[in-house]
Structure formats: structure tokens, C-alpha cells
C-alpha positions as CSV (number, residue, x, y, z in Angstrom):
1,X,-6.1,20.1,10.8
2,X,-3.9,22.0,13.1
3,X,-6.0,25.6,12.3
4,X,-8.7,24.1,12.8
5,X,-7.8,23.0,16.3
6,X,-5.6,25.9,17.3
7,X,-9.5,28.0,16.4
8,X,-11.1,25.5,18.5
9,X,-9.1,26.2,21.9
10,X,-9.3,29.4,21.3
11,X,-13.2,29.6,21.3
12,X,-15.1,30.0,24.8
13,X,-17.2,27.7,24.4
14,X,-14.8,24.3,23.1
15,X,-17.2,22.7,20.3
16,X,-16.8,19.1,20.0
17,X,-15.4,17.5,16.5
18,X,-15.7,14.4,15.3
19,X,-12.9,13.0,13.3
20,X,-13.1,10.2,10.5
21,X,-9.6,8.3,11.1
22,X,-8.6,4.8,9.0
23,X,-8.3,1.2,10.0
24,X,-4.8,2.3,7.8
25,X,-3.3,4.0,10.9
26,X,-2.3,0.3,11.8
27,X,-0.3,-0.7,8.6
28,X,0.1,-4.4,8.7
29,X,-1.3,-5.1,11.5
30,X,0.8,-8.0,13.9
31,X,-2.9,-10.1,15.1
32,X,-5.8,-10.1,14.3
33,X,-8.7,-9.0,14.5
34,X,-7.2,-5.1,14.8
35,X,-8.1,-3.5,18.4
36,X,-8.5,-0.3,19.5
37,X,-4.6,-0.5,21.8
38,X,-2.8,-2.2,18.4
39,X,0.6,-0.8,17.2
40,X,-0.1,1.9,15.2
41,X,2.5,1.6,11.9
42,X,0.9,3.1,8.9
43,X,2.9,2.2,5.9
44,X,1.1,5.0,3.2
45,X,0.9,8.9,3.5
46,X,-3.0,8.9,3.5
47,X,-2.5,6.4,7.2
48,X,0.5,8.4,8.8
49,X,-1.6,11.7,8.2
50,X,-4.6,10.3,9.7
51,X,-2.4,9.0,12.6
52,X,-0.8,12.2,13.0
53,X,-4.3,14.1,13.4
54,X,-5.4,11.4,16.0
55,X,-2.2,12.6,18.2
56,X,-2.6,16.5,17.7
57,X,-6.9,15.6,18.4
58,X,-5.7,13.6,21.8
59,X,-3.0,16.3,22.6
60,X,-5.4,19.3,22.3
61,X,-8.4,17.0,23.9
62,X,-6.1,16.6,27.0
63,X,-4.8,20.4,26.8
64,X,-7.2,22.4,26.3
65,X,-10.8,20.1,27.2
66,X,-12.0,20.0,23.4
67,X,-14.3,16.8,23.0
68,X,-13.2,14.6,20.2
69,X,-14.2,11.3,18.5
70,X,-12.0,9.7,16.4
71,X,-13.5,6.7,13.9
72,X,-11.2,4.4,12.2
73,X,-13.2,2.8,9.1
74,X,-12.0,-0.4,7.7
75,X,-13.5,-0.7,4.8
76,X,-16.6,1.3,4.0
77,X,-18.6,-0.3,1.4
78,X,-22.4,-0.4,0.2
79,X,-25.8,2.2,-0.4
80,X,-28.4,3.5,0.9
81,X,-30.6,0.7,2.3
82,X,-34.0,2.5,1.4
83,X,-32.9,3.9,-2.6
84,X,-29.8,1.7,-2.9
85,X,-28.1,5.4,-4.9
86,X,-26.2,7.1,-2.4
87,X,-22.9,5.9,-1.6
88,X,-21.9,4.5,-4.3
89,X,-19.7,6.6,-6.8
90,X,-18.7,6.9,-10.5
91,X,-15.5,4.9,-11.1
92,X,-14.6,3.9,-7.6
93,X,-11.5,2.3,-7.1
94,X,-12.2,-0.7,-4.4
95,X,-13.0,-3.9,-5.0
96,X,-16.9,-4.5,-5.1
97,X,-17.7,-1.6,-6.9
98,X,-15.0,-2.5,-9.7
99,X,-16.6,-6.1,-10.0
100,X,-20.2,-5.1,-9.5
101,X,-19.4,-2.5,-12.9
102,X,-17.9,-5.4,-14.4
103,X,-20.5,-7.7,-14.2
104,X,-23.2,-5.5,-15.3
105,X,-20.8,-4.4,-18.7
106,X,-20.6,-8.5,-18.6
107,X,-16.6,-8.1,-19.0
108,X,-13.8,-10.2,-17.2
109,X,-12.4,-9.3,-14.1
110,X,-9.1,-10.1,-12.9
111,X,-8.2,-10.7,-9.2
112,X,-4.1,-9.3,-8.8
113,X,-2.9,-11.6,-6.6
114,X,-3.4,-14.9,-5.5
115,X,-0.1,-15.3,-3.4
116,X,-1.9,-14.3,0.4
117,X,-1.7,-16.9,3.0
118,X,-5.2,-17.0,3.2
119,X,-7.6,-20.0,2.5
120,X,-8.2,-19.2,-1.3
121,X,-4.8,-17.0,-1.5
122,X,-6.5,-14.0,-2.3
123,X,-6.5,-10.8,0.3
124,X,-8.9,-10.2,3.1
125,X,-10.5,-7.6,3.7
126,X,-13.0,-6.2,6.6
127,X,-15.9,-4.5,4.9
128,X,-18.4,-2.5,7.2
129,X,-21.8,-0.9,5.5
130,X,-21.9,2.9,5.4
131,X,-25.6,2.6,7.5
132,X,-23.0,1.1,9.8
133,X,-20.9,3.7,10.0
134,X,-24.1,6.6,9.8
135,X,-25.3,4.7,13.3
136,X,-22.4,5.0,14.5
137,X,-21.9,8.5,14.0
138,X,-25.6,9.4,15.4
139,X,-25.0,7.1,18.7
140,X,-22.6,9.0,19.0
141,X,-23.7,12.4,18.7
142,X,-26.1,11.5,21.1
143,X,-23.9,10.2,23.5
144,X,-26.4,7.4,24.1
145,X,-24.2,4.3,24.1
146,X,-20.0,5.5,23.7
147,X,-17.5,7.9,25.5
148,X,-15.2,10.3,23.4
149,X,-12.6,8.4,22.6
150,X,-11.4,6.4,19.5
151,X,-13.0,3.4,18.1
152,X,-12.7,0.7,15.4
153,X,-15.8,0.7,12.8
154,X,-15.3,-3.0,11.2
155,X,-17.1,-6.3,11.4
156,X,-14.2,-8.6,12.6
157,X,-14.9,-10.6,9.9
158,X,-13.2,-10.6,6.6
159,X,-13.9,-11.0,3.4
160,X,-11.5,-12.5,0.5
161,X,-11.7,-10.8,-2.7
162,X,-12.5,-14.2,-4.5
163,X,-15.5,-14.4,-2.2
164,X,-16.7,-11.0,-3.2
165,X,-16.1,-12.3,-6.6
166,X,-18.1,-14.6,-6.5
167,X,-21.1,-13.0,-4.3
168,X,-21.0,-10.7,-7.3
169,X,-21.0,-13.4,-9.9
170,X,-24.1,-15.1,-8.1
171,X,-26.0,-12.0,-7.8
């Protein structure tokens, strides 16, 4: 990231970059839902990195006038609206892809943990469709509705994993 951005002052002309940043930069986040201003405290390698190249982007933006976009995703989920293939892949490790394989191989799936303070006590989670996150990335290439900056792609709704369970289950 950082010789990619040490290139990019150097050039005449400063290109712009947009940057696809995680809802993890937040950790375990103190309200809800997450805003744009919330204490950032990742708590994994994969959020402190992203967190990291979110300072260096806003340090160089300031610096040396590079236009930047920063995205953080919560959690990307679904396919391609028209063919329903793309964006979904082999063995994926989240949570609607592992049930959605289960149920079509008609095998059990087990939930790991059912301790959450949350109305069914299994975690929630904020799941945003990748056509979602694709208009957001266009609007903003256009510049037709947000300024550079850094924004939040989720729903601010969640989603407990027994309830995608069982949206599986009834599809």
C-alpha cells in the first residue's frame, strides 16, 4: 500500500484510488448502528491493516492532494441479480453460503454459539448485497451523489444467524 501511494504523489497528474476498507476497522463496536466518526479498535490483523491503510490514504490525501475513497463493507453477501453465478465462491467461509451448501447436500448445520445477548442468542450480523456495494462504487466514480471521503456500506439492520438459518431452511 505504501508503494503504491509514495508512486502516486510522485505522478503529475495525482490519479484518484479507491480503497475497499472493513466494517472490522471498528472491532467491537461500543453502539450501534456503527457510524462513520465510531472508535476505531480493530481486534484482528486483517482490521488493523485495513485501518492502517485508511490513515496513510488520509495522510497522503491531505499531503500531497491524491483523491481517495475509502469503503468499509460490513458484510458482503449475495450474486448477481440477472445470472445469480457471480459472487458466489467455492467453499466460502461465511455463514449463508455454508448453510445454503448445506441445505442443498441436505446435511445438518450447526450454529456455534447461542450465548449472544441478542433475541434468539445467536450473533448479528449486517449483511449488504454486492449490487449494493457495485452502486456504490459507480455513484461514486461518477461523483454524482458523494464527496471523497470514507463511508459505511451496510444496511443498519442485522441479521441473526438463526434467522439466516431459517430463511435458508424455508427457501
Amino acid at each position: 500500500t505504501i508503494k503504491l501511494i509514495d508512486l502516486m504523489k510522485d505522478m503529475p497528474k495525482k490519479p484518484a484510488l479507491m480503497f475497499s476498507s472493513s466494517a472490522s476497522v471498528y472491532g467491537e463496536p461500543e453502539t450501534l448502528p456503527i457510524n462513520e466518526a465510531a472508535k476505531k479498535d480493530p481486534i484482528s490483523p486483517y482490521g488493523n491493516t485495513k485501518y492502517i491503510s485508511e490513515l496513510m490514504f488520509r495522510d497522503y490525501a491531505r499531503a500531497y492532494g491524491i483523491d481517495v475513497m475509502c469503503f468499509r463493507y460490513f458484510n458482503a453477501a449475495g450474486a448477481c441479480p440477472v445470472t445469480h453465478d457471480l459472487g458466489q465462491e467455492e467453499n466460502a467461509t461465511h455463514i449463508i453460503a455454508r448453510v445454503l451448501e448445506a441445505s442443498l447436500a441436505n446435511k445438518a448445520f450447526t450454529i456455534n454459539g447461542d450465548q449472544f445477548d441478542t433475541p434468539d442468542g445467536t450473533c448479528i450480523r449486517d449483511y449488504v448485497h454486492v449490487a449494493d456495494i457495485a452502486d456504490a462504487h459507480i455513484l461514486s466514480l461518477n461523483q454524482l451523489l458523494v464527496p471523497r471521503g470514507i463511508y459505511n456500506l451496510g444496511t443498519a439492520q442485522g441479521i441473526s444467524n438463526l434467522e439466516v438459518m431459517r430463511t435458508a431452511a424455508h427457501v
